[in-house]
C-alpha positions as CSV (number, residue, x, y, z in Angstrom):
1,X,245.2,184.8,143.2
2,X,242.0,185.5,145.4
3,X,240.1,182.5,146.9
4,X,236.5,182.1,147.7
5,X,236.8,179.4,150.4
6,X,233.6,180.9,152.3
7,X,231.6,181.7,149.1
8,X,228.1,179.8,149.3
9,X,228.9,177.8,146.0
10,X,232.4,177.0,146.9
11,X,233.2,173.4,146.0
12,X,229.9,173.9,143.2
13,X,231.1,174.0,139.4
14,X,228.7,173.8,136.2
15,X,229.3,171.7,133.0
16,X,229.5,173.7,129.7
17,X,227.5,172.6,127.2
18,X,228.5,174.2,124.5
19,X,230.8,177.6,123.7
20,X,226.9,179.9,124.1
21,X,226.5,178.2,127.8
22,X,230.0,178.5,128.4
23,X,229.6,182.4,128.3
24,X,226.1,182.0,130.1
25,X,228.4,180.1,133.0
26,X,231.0,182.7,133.3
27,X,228.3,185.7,133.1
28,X,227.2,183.7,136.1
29,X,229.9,183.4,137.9
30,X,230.8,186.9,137.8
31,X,227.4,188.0,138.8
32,X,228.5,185.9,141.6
33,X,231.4,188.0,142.2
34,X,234.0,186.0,141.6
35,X,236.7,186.6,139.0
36,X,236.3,184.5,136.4
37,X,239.9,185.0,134.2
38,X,241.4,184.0,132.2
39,X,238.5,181.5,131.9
40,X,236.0,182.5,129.1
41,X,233.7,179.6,128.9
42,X,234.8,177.9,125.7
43,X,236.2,174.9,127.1
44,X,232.8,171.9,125.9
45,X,232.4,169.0,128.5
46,X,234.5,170.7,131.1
47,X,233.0,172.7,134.2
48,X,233.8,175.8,135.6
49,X,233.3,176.8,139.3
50,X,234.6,176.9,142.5
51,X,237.0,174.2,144.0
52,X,238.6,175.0,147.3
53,X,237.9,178.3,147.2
54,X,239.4,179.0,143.1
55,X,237.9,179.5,140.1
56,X,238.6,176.6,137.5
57,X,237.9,174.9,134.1
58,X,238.5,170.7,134.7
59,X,237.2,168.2,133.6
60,X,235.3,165.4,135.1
61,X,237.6,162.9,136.4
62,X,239.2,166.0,138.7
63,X,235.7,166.4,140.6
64,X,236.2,164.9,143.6
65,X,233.7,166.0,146.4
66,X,232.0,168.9,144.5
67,X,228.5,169.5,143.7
68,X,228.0,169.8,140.0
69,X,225.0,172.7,139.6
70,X,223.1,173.5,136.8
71,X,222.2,177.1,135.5
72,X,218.3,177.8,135.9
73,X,216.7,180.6,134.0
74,X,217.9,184.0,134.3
75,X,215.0,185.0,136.4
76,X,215.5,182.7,139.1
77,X,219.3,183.4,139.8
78,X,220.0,185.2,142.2
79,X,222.4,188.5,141.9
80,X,222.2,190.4,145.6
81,X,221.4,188.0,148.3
82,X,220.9,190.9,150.9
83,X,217.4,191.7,149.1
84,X,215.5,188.7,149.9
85,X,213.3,188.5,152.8
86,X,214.1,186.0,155.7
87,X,212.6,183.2,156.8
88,X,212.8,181.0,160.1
89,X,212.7,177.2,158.4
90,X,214.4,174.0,159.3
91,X,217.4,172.9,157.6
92,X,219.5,169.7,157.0
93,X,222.1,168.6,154.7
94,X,220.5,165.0,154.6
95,X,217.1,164.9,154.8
96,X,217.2,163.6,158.4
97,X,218.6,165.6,161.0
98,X,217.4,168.9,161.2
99,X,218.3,172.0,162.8
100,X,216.4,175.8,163.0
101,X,218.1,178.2,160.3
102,X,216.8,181.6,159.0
103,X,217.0,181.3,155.2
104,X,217.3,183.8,153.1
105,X,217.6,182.2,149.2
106,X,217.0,179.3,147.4
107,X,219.7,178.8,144.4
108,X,220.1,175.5,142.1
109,X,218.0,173.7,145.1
110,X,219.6,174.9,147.4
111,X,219.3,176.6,151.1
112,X,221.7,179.9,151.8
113,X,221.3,180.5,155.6
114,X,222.8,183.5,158.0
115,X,225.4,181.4,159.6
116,X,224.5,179.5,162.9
117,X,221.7,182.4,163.4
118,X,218.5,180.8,164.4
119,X,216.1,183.6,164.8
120,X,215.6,186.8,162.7
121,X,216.7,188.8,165.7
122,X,219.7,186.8,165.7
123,X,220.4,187.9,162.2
124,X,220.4,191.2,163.1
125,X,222.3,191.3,165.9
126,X,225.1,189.5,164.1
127,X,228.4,191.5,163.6
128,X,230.2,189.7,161.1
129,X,227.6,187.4,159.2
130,X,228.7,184.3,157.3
131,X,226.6,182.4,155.3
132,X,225.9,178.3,154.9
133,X,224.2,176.4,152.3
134,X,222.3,173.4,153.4
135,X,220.6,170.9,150.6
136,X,217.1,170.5,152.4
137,X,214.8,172.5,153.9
138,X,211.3,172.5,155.0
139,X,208.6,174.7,157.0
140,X,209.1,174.9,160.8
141,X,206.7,172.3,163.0
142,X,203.1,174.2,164.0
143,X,203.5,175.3,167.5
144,X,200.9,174.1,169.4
145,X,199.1,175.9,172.6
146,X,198.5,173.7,175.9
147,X,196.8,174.7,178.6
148,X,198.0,174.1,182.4
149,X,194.7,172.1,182.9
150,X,195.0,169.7,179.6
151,X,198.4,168.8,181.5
152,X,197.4,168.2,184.6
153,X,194.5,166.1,183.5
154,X,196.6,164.4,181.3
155,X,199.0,163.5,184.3
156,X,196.4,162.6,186.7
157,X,197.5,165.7,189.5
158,X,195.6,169.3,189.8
159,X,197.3,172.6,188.0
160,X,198.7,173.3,191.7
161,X,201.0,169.8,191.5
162,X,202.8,171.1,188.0
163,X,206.0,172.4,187.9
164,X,207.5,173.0,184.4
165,X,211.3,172.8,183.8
166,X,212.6,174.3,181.3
């Protein structure tokens, strides 16, 4: 049986509505690329998804430490992750530490980075990429230009008594 332990929605399963969603969620899933048998979606009040890296139907007393998604309209889900444009954006999984990612998606609220890359140069100098899914994100801070004078005034000395460590 093939797993999907590093799939970005591992551990991520929908709730069926009704036999019609059911067949929306396993369209889904397979546009995902994950092999969906011998589910087919007609199992009401159960979810299907990923859970440890297998495809199953349960039902909700078995979801222990899984995200329960929802579908969003067809236009917004995404199909091929490796068309979307990159961007370099902080990241956190709870709102309050944060740590420099370069995004690449958004799906069901959610953040699907390249790995531990930090930089879009780092990106493409990756050989075997991986990808993460973080629950926050948000626009990198404004870099902000200082000049050697507004420091040294600032710190009572002339530009000749500054030296910056890095």
């Amino acid at each position: 049986m093939k797993t999907y332990n590093d799939h970005p929605l591992n551990n991520c399963v929908i709730k069926c509505e009704s036999i019609e969603h059911g067949k929306k969620i396993i369209e889904f899933w397979k546009k995902q690329g994950v092999r969906t048998n011998p589910w087919g979606g007609s199992s009401i009040d159960d979810h299907y998804g990923l859970i440890n890296g297998r495809f199953v139907c349960v039902e909700r007393d078995e979801l222990d430490d899984v995200k329960i998604i929802t579908l969003q309209p067809e236009e917004t889900q995404l199909t091929d992750l490796s068309t979307l444009p990159m961007k370099e954006m902080m990241v956190s999984d709870d709102g309050k530490d944060w740590e420099k990612r370069v995004v690449f998606g958004i799906l069901h609220n959610r953040y699907f980075v390249h790995g531990t890359c930090k930089t879009i140069d780092d990106v493409k100098r990756q050989i075997a990429p991986y990808h993460c899914v973080w629950d926050y994100a948000k626009e990198l801070p404004a870099k902000i230009t200082v000049t050697m004078e507004e420091i040294a005034a600032r710190k009572g000395t002339t530009v000749d008594g500054i030296n910056i460590v890095k």
